[in-house]
C-alpha positions in Angstrom: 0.0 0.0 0.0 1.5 3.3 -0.7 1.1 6.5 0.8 2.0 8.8 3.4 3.6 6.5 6.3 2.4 6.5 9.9 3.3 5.0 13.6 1.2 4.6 16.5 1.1 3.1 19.8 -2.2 0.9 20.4 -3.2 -0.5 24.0 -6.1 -3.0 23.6 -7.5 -4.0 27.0 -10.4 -6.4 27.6 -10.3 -10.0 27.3 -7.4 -10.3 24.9 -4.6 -12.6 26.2 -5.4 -16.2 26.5 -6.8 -15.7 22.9 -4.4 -15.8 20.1 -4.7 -12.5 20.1 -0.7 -11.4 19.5 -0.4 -14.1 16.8 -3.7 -13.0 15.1 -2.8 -8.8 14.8 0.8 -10.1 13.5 -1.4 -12.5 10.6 -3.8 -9.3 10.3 -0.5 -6.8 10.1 1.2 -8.7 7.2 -1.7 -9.1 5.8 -1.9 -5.1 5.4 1.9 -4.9 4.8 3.1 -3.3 7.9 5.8 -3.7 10.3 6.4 -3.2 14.3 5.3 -5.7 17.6 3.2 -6.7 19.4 3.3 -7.7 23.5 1.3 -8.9 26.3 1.0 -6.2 29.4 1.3 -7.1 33.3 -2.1 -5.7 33.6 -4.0 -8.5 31.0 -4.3 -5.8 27.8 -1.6 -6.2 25.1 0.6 -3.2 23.6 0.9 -3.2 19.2 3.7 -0.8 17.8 2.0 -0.9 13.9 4.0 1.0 11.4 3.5 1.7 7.5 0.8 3.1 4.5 -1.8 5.7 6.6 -4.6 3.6 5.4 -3.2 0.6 6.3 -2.4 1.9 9.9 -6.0 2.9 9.8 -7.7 -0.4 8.8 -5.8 -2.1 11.4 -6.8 0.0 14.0 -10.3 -0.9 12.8 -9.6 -4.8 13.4 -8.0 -4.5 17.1 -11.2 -3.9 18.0 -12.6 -7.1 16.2 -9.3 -9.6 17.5 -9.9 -13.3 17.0 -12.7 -15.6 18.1 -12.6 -15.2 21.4 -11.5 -12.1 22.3 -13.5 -9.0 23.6 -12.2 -6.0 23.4 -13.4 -3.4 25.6 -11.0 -0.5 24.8 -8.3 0.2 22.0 -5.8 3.2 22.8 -4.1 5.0 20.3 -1.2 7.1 20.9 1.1 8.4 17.9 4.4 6.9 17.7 7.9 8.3 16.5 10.4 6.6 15.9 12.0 3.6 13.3 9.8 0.3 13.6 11.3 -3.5 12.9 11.6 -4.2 9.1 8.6 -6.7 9.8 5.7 -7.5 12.4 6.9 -9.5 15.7 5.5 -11.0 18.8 7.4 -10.0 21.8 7.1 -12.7 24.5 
């Protein structure tokens, strides 16, 4: 996807570890060709650094809020990023 490149920070809280749900927004980030990680939090939500095409960035914002089958998600944070991101999308255990 081309286009003007963003970063941003997403927190995703509800029920979202337990899930799949770092293995599905990596499938769901290469999917939309961006790059970054994504982590499990102390506090049950899970952190995403998602990097690339503005439209892309904005789609997958979109589907944090959908996760996999089994997740609920009851928030979904988004904070700007600066900064380089990983040349590709990985889970940080």
């Amino acid at each position: 996807m081309r286009g003007e490149q963003r970063a941003v920070q997403a927190r995703v809280s509800g029920t979202v570890q337990g899930v799949s749900y770092r293995v599905w927004t990596r499938a769901e980030a290469l999917r939309l060709g961006l790059t970054g990680w994504v982590r499990n939090e102390r506090d049950g939500s899970v952190t995403a650094l998602i990097a690339g095409a503005d439209a892309a960035v904005t789609m997958m914002i979109e589907r944090l809020w959908q996760g996999p089958r089994g997740a609920f998600v009851s928030k979904v944070e988004i904070e700007e990023a600066a900064g380089d991101a990983p040349i590709d999308f990985r889970i940080i255990v």
